[in-house]
C-alpha positions as CSV (number, residue, x, y, z in Angstrom):
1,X,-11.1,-5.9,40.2
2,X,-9.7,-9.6,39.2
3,X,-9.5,-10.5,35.8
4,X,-12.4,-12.6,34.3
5,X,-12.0,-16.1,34.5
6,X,-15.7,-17.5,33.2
7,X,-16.3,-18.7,29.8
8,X,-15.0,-16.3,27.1
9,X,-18.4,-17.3,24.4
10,X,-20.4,-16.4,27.5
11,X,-18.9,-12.1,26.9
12,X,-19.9,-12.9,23.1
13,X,-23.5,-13.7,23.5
14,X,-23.3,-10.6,26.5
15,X,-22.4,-8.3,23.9
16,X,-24.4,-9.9,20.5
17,X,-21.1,-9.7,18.6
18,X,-17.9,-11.7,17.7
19,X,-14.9,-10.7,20.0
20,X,-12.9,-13.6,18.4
21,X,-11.7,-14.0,22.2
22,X,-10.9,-17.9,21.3
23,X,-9.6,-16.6,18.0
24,X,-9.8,-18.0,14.7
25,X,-12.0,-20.9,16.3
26,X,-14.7,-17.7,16.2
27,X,-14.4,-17.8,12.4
28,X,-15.9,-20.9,12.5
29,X,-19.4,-22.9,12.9
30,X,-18.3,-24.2,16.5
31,X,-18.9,-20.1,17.7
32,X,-21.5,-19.6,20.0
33,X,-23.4,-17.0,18.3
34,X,-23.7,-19.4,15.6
35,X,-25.5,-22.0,17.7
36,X,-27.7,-19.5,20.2
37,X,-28.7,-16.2,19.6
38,X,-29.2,-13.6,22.3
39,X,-27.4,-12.6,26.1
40,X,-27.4,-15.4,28.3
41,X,-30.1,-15.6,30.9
42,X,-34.2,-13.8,31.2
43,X,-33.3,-10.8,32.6
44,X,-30.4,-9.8,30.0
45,X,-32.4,-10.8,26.9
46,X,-35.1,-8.2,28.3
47,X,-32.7,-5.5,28.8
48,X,-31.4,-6.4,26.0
49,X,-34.7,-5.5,23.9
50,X,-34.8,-2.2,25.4
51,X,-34.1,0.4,24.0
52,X,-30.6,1.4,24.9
53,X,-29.2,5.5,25.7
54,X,-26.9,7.2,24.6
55,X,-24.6,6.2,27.3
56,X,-25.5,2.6,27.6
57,X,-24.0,2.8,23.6
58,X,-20.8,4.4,24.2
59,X,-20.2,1.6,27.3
60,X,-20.8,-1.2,25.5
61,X,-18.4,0.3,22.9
62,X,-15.4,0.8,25.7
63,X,-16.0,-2.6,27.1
64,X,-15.9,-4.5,24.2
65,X,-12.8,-3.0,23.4
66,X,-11.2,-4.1,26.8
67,X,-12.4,-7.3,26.6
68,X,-11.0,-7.5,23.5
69,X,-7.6,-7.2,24.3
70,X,-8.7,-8.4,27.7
71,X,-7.8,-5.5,30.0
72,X,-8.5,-5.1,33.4
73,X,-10.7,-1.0,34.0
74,X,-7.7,0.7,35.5
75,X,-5.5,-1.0,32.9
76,X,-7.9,0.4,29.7
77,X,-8.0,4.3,31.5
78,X,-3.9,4.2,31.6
79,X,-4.1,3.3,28.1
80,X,-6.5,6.0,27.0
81,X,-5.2,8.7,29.1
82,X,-1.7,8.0,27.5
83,X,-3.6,8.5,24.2
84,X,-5.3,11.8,25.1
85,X,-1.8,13.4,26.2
86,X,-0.5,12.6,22.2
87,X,-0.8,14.6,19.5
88,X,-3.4,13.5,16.9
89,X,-6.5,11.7,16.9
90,X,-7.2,9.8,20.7
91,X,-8.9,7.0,19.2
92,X,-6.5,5.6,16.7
93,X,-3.8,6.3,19.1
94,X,-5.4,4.5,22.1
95,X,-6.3,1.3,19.5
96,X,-2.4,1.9,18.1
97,X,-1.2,1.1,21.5
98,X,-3.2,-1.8,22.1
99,X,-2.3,-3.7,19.1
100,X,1.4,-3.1,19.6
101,X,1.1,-4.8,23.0
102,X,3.5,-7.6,23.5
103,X,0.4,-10.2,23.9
104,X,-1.2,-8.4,21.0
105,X,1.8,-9.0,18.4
106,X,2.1,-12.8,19.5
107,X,-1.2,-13.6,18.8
108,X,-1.7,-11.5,15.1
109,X,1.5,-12.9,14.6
110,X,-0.2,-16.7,14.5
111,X,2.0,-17.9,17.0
112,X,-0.5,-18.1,20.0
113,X,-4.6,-19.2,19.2
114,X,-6.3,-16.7,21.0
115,X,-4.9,-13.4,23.0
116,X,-5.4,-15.3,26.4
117,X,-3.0,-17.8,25.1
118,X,-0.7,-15.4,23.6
119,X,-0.6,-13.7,27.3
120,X,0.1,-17.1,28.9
121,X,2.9,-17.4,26.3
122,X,4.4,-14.2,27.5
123,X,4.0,-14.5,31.3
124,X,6.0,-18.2,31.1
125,X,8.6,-16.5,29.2
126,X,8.2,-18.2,26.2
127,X,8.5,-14.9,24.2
128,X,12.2,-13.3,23.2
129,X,11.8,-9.5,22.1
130,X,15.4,-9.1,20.1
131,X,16.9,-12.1,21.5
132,X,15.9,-11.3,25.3
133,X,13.1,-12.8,27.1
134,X,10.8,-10.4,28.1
135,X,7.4,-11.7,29.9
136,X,5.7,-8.4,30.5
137,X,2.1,-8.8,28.0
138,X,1.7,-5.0,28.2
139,X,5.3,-4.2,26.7
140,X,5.3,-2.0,23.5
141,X,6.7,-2.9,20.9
142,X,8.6,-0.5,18.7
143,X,9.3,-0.4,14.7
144,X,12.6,-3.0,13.9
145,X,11.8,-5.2,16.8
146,X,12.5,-9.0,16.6
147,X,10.1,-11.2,18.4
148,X,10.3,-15.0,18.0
149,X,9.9,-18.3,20.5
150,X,12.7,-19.8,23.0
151,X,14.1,-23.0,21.1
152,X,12.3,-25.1,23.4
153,X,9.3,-23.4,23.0
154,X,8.7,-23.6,19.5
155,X,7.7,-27.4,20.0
156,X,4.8,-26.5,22.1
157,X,1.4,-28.2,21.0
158,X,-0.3,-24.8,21.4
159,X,2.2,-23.3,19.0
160,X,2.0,-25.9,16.3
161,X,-1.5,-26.0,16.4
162,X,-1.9,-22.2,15.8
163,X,0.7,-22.3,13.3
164,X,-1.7,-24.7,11.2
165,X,-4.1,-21.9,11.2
166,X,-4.2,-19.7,7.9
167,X,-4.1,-16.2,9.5
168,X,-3.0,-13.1,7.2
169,X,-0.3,-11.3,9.2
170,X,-1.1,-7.4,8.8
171,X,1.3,-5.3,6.6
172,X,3.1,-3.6,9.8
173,X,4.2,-7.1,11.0
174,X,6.7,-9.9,8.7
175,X,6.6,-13.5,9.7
176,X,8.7,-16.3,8.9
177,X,7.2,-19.9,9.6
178,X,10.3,-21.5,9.0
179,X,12.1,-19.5,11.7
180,X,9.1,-18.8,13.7
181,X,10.4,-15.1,14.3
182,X,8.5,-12.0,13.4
183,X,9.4,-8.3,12.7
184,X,7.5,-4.6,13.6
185,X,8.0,-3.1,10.1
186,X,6.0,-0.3,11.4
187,X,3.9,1.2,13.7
188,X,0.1,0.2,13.0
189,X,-2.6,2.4,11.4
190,X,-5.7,2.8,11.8
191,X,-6.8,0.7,8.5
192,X,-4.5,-2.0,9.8
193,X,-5.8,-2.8,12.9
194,X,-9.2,-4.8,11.9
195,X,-11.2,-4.8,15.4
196,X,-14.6,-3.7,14.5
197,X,-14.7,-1.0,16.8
198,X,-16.3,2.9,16.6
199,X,-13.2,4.0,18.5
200,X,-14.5,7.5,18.5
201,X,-17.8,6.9,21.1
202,X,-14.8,6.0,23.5
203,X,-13.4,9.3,23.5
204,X,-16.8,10.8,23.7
205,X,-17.3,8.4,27.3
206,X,-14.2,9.7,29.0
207,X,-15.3,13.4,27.1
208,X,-18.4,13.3,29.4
């Protein structure tokens, strides 16, 4: 399956929710959902009105937490089977290992304006993960790990016009704007990873 390519507010008005999937831009009156209300097209809005089941629920659940973090099917079942083999609860552990992906980090860190962006960062090699490049998006990070910019990379108009952006950096992460190089203080819990998601109908889709 290739990755989606189409216009990120047309997911939004799929879905009837905010997947901030152009960032903080979402926050803002220029977000589609603020200008038209419903699914794009006759035939979704009618669906749409229907009363959905129970499955049709827990779906729309999983998908808008891969599109989200903008994962690919296969890439989202690795993830979650990986969280069912660990000990504790599968949901926070599945959404704990999303938001310590590589692409993840750059973007909560401010350094990127959307996740997309943040991935592109990674990709070109943009990113250094304790002073190496490393330009895998789906790398973990781990607790005491350094990320920052290459030199050259931190002139980037992408960069400095994210960096103009007032977004709170979440208590797991440090970031210094002077040095543009954030820190994993820890591993992320559940209460600080704000994605307004019911993690627990996703376990109860692969349960099924």
């Amino acid at each position: 399956m290739a990755r989606y390519t189409g216009p990120s507010c047309r997911i939004c008005r799929r879905e009837g929710r905010k997947l901030f999937l152009k960032g903080e831009r979402c926050s803002t009156d220029k977000c589609v959902l603020v200008k038209r209300e419903g699914p794009p097209g006759e035939i979704a809005k009618r669906r749409r009105r229907a009363k959905q089941s129970g499955y049709a629920i827990h779906l729309r659940e999983k998908q808008n937490l891969k599109r989200i973090y903008g994962l690919l099917e296969n890439q989202f079942k690795n993830y979650f089977r990986i969280a069912e083999r660990k000990k504790g609860i599968t949901g926070e552990i599945l959404l704990e290992l999303l938001e310590r992906r590589l692409d993840n980090v750059v973007y909560v860190l401010g350094i990127a304006p959307s996740r997309k962006s943040a991935r592109q960062f990674v990709n070109h090699g943009h990113i250094l993960v304790n002073s190496k490049k490393v330009n895998i998006p789906s790398y973990l990070v781990s607790q005491d790990d350094a990320i920052t910019l290459k030199e050259k990379s931190k002139k980037l108009v992408l960069v400095e016009s994210a960096l103009k952006e007032e977004r709170e950096v979440p208590k797991w992460l440090s970031f210094d704007k002077e040095s543009l190089q954030g820190k994993v203080v820890a591993i992320p819990q559940r209460e600080d990873i704000p994605v307004d998601i019911k993690e627990e109908l996703i376990v109860e889709l692969y349960s099924k």
